[in-house]
KETIBA-898894 format. One line per field, with one value per residue (C-alpha): y negated, x, z negated; residue number from 0. Coordinates in pm, 1 decimal, always signed. Layout:
py	c(Y_...)
px	c(X_...)
pz	c(Z_...)
num	c(NUM_...)
***
This chain:
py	c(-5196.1_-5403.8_-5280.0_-4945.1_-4949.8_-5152.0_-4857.8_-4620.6_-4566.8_-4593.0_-4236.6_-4289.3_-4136.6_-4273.6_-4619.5_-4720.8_-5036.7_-5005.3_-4805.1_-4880.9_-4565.2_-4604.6_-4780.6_-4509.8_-4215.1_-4049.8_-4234.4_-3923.8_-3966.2_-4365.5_-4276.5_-4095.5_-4181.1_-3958.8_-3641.5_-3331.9_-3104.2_-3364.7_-3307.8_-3572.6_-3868.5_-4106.2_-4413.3_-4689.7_-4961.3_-4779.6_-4611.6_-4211.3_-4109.8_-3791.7_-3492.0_-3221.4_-3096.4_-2719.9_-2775.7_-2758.5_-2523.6_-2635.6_-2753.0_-2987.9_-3358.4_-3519.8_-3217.2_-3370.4_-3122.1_-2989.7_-2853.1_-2631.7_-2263.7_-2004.7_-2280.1_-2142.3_-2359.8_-2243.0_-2328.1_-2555.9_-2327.3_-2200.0_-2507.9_-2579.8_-3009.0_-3269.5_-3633.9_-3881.6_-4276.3_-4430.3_-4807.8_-4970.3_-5210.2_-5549.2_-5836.2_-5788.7_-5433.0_-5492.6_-5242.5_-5444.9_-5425.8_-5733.9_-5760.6_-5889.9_-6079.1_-6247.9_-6120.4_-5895.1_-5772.0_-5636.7_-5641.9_-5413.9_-5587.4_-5339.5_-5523.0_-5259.2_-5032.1_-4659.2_-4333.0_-4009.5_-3661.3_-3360.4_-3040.4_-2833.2_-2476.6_-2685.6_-2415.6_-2135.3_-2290.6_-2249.7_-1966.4_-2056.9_-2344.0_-2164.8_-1916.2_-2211.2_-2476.4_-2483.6_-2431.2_-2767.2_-2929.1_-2784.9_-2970.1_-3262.0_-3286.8_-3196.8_-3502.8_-3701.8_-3786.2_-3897.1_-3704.6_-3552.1_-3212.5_-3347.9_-3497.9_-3346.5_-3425.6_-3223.9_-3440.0_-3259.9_-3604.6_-3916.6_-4264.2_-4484.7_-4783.7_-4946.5_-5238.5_-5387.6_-5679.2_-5635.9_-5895.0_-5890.3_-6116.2_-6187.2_-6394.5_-6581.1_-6462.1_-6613.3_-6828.9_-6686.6_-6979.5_-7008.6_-6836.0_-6583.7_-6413.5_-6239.2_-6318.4_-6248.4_-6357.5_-6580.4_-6360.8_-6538.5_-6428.3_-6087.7_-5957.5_-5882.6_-6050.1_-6293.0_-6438.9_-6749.1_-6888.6_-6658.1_-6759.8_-6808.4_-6488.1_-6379.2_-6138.1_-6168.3_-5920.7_-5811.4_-5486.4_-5349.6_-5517.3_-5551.2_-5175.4_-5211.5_-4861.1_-4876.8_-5211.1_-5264.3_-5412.6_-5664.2_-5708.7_-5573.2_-5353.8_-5006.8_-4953.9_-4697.5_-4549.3_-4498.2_-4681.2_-4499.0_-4682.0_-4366.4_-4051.1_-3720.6_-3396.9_-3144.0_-3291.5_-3011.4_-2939.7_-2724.5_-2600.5_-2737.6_-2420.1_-2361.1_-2773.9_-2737.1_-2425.9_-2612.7_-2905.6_-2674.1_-2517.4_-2203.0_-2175.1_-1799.9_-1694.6_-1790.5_-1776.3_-1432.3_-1349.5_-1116.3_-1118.4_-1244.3_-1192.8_-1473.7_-1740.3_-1783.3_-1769.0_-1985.2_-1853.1_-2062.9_-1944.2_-2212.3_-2540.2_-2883.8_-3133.9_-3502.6_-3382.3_-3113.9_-2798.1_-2543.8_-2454.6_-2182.0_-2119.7_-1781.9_-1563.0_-1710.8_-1519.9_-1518.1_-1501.9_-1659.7_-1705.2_-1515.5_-1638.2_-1794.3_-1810.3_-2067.3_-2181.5_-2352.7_-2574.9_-2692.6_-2961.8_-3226.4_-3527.8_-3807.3_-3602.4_-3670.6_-3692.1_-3986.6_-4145.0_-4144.4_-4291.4_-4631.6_-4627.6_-4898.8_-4965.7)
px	c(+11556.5_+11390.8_+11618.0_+11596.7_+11209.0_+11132.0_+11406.4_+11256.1_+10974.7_+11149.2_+11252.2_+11610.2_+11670.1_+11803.2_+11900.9_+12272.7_+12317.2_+12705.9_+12760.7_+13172.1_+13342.4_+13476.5_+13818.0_+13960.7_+13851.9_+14174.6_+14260.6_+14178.2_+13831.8_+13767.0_+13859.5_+13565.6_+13337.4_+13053.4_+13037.4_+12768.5_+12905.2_+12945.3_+12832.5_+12763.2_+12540.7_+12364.9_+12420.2_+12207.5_+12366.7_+12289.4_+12653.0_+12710.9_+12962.0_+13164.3_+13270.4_+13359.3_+13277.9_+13171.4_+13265.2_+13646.7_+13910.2_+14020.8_+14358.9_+14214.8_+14301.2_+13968.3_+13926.4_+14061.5_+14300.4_+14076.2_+13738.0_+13422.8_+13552.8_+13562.9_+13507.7_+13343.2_+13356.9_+13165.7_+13410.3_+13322.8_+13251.4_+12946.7_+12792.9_+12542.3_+12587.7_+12390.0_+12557.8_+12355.5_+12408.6_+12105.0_+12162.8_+12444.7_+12669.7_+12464.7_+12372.6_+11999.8_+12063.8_+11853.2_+11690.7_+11409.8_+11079.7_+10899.9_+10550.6_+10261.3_+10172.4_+10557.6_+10593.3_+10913.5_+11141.2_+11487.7_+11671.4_+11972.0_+12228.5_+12447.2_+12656.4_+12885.2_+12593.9_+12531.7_+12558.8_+12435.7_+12532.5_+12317.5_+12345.4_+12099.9_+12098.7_+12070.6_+11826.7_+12110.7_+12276.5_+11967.9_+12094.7_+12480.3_+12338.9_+12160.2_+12451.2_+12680.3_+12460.7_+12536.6_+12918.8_+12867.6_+12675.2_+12891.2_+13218.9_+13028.9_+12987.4_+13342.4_+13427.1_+13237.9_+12983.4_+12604.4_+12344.2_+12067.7_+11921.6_+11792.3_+12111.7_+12310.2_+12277.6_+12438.4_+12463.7_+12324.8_+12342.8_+12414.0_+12371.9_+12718.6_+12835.0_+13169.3_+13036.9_+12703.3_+12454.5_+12201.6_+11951.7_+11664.3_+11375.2_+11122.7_+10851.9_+11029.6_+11018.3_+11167.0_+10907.4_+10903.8_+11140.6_+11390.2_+11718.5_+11888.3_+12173.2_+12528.9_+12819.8_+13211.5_+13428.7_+13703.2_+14028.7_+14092.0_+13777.4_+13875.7_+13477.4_+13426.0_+13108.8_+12938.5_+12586.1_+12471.0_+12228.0_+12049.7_+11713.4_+11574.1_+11694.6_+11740.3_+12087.4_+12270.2_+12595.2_+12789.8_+13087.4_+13325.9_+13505.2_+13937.1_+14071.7_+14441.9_+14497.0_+14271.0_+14459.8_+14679.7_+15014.4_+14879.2_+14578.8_+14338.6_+14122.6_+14084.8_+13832.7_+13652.2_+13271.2_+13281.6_+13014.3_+12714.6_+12378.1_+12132.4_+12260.5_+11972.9_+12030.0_+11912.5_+11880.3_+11968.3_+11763.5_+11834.3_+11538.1_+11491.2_+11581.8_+11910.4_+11968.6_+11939.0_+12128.5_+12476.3_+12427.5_+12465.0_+12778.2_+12576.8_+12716.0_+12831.7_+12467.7_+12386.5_+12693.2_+12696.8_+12890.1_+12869.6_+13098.6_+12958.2_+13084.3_+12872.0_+13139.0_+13470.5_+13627.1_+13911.4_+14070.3_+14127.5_+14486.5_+14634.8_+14590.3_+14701.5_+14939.1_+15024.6_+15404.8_+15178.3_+15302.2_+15126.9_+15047.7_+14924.3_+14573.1_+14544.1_+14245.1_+14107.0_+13845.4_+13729.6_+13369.2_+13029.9_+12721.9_+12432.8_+12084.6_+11948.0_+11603.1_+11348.1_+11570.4_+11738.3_+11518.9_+11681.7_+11436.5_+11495.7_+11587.0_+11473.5_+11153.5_+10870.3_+10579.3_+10792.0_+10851.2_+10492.0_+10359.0_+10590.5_+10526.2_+10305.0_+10332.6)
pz	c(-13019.3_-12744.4_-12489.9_-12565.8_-12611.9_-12264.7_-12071.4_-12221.8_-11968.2_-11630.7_-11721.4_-11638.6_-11963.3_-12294.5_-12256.5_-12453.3_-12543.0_-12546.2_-12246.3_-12281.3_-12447.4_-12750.0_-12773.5_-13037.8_-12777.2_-12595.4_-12274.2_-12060.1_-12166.0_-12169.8_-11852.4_-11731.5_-11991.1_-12111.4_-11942.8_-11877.9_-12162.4_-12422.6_-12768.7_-12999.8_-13190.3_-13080.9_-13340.8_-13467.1_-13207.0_-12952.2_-12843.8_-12797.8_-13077.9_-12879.1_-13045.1_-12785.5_-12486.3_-12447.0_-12069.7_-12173.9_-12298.3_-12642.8_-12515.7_-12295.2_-12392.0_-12407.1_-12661.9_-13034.8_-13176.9_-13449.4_-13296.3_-13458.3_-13616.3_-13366.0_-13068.2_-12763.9_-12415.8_-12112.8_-11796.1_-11550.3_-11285.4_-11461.9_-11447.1_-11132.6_-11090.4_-10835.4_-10780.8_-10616.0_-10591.8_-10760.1_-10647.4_-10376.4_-10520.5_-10484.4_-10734.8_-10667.4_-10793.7_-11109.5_-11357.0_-11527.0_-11740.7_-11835.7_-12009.1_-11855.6_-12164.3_-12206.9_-12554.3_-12477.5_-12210.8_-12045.2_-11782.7_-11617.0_-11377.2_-11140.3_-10973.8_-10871.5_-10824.7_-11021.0_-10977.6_-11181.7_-11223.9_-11363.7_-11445.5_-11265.9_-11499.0_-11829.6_-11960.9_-11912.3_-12197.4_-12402.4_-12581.2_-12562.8_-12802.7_-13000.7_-13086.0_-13143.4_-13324.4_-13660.9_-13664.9_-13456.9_-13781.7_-14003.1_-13775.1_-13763.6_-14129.5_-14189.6_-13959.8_-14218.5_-13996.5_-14140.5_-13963.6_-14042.4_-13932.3_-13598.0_-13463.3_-13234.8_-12843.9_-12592.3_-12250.7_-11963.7_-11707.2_-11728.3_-11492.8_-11486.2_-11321.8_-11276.4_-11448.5_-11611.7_-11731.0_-12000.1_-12113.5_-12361.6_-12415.0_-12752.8_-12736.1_-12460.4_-12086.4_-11827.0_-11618.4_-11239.9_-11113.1_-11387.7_-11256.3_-11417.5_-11171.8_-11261.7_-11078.9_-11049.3_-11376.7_-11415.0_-11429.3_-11746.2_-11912.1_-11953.3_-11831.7_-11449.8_-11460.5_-11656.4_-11657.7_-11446.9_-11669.8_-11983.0_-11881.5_-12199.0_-12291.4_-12646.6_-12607.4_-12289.3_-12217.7_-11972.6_-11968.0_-11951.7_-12188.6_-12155.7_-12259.8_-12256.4_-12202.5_-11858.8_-11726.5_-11460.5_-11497.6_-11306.4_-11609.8_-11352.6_-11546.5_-11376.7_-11114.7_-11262.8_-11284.5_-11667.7_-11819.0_-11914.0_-11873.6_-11937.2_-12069.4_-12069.7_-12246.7_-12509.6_-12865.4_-13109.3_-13452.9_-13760.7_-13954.1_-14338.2_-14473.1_-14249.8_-14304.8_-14663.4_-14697.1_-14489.9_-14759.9_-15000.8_-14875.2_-14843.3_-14476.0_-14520.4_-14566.2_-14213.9_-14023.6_-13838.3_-13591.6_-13265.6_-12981.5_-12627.7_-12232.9_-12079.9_-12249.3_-12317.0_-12665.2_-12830.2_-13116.1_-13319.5_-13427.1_-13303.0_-13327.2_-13132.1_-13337.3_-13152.5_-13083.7_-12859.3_-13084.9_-13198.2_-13557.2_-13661.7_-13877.2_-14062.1_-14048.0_-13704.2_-13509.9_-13154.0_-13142.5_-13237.2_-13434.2_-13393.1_-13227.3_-13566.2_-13361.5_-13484.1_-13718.2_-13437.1_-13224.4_-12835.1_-12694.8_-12357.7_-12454.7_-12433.8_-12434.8_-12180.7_-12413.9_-12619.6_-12249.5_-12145.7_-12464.5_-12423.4_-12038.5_-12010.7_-11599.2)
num	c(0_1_2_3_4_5_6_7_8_9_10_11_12_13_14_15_16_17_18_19_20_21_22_23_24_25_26_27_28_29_30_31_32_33_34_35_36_37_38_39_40_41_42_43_44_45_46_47_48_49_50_51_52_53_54_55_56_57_58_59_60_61_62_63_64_65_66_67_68_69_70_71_72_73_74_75_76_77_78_79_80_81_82_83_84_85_86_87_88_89_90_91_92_93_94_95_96_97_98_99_100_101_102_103_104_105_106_107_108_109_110_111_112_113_114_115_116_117_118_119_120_121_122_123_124_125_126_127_128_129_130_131_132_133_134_135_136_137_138_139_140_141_142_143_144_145_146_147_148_149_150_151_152_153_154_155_156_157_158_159_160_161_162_163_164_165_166_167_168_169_170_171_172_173_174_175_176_177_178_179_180_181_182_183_184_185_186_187_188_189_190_191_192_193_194_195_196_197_198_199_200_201_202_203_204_205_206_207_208_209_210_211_212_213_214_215_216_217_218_219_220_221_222_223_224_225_226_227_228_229_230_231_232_233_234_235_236_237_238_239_240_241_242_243_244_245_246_247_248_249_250_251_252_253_254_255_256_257_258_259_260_261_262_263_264_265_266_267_268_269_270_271_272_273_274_275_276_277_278_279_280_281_282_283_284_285_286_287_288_289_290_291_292_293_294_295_296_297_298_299_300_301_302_303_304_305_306_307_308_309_310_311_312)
***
């Protein structure tokens, strides 16, 4: 909660307090890490829970083998992207916001520096949401996934690093000459970095963590820009009445469907099993749900009025 509410205002965008994929994801995408195109849930702790991406043909392997009814996937090619390097790859490369009064604080190491990526058309995929929204509620439910009606993110760009160092303060902030620096790991420690001294700090950590599937023979662990520090996006609402309605089961009263030429359908007529066969589902159609209008809100996230009101610099 600290660390999230003293990132917050540097308008980086929303900060994750486990920026490491998740272990269980496919290897292709712990590989990358979060991407423009992904669609999930932001959780509790702080970590993006990935669903899909809409960036991707179904068949694609960060894609799991059962995706939303009728899934639609905008290629690549559609999508206008900027990369820039945000900060070089130094030890003083440091993210921070302390208060004035001590009560509370953070602090963001980049030792291997960051980068970010963003995708500069976001609003074209206004509608593309729209159209697809709920049959991405409805797959998130049937993943057994607790949400509520406002939460769905779809990522639009993101800030990573190879590696990381976050600390938080309470009540405690570090005095001006106590020392509080990251530096290189032991081997043996399994982290790439560790810190020097917490400071008085009340949680100190540093990432990646070992991923077996991302380690070298030699037990190096990849060298790779994965770790997501700040992810931005479009945070995706149902109305109470269309919320209320998919609780119910009473999806059929609000899923139309109308065929588009701005996207590219997947039937879903086949699916993906691990031995990479097909099998095949009855009754599939290629095509999506209509515009459901204000009963689908698309909003930036995090949102700048929310930003401004914890900026306190």
């Amino acid at each position: 909660k600290i660390y999230a509410e003293k990132m917050f205002p540097l308008n980086y965008g929303f900060p994750l307090w486990f920026p490491q994929p998740n272990r269980y994801l496919p290897l292709e995408y712990r590989r990358k890490g979060i991407s423009v195109g992904d669609v999930g849930i932001i959780t509790h702790n702080g970590s993006f829970d990935f669903l899909f991406n809409i960036s991707l043909p179904a068949e694609h392997p960060i894609n799991p083998n059962d995706l939303p009814d009728d899934f639609v996937y905008i290629p690549e090619s559609k999508l206008r992207k900027a990369f820039q390097n945000s900060f070089n790859p130094s030890a003083l490369s440091v993210v921070s916001n302390l208060d004035i009064n001590g009560d509370k604080g953070a602090i963001l190491s980049l030792p291997d520096g960051a980068s970010e990526e963003d995708l500069i058309n976001e609003w074209d995929l206004k509608e593309f949401i729209s159209k697809n929204a709920l049959a991405w509620y409805k797959y998130a439910r049937h993943c057994g996934i607790e949400l509520g009606r406002r939460s769905l993110y779809l990522v639009t760009g993101h800030m990573k690093s190879k590696s990381w160092g976050i600390a938080t303060f309470s009540k405690t902030v570090p005095e001006r000459n106590s020392v509080l620096s990251i530096s290189k790991s032991s081997p043996t420690n399994g982290f790439p970095f560790a810190w020097k001294k917490s400071g008085g700090a009340t949680s100190v950590r540093t990432g990646p963590s070992p991923d077996p599937g991302l380690t070298s023979e030699n037990g190096i662990q990849t060298d790779t820009e994965n770790q997501c520090l700040f992810l931005r996006g479009f945070q995706i609402s149902l109305s109470e009445n269309i919320w209320n309605k998919m609780r119910s089961l009473q999806v059929t009263d609000v899923l139309a469907h109308e065929s588009s030429q701005d996207v590219c359908h997947e039937p879903r007529n086949s699916i993906k099993e691990p031995n990479g066969k097909d099998r095949t589902r009855s009754g599939a159609k290629s095509s999506c749900s209509k515009d459901l209008g204000n009963d689908i809100n698309v909003t930036p996230f995090p949102a700048k009025n929310i930003v401004s009101a914890f900026n306190l610099l």
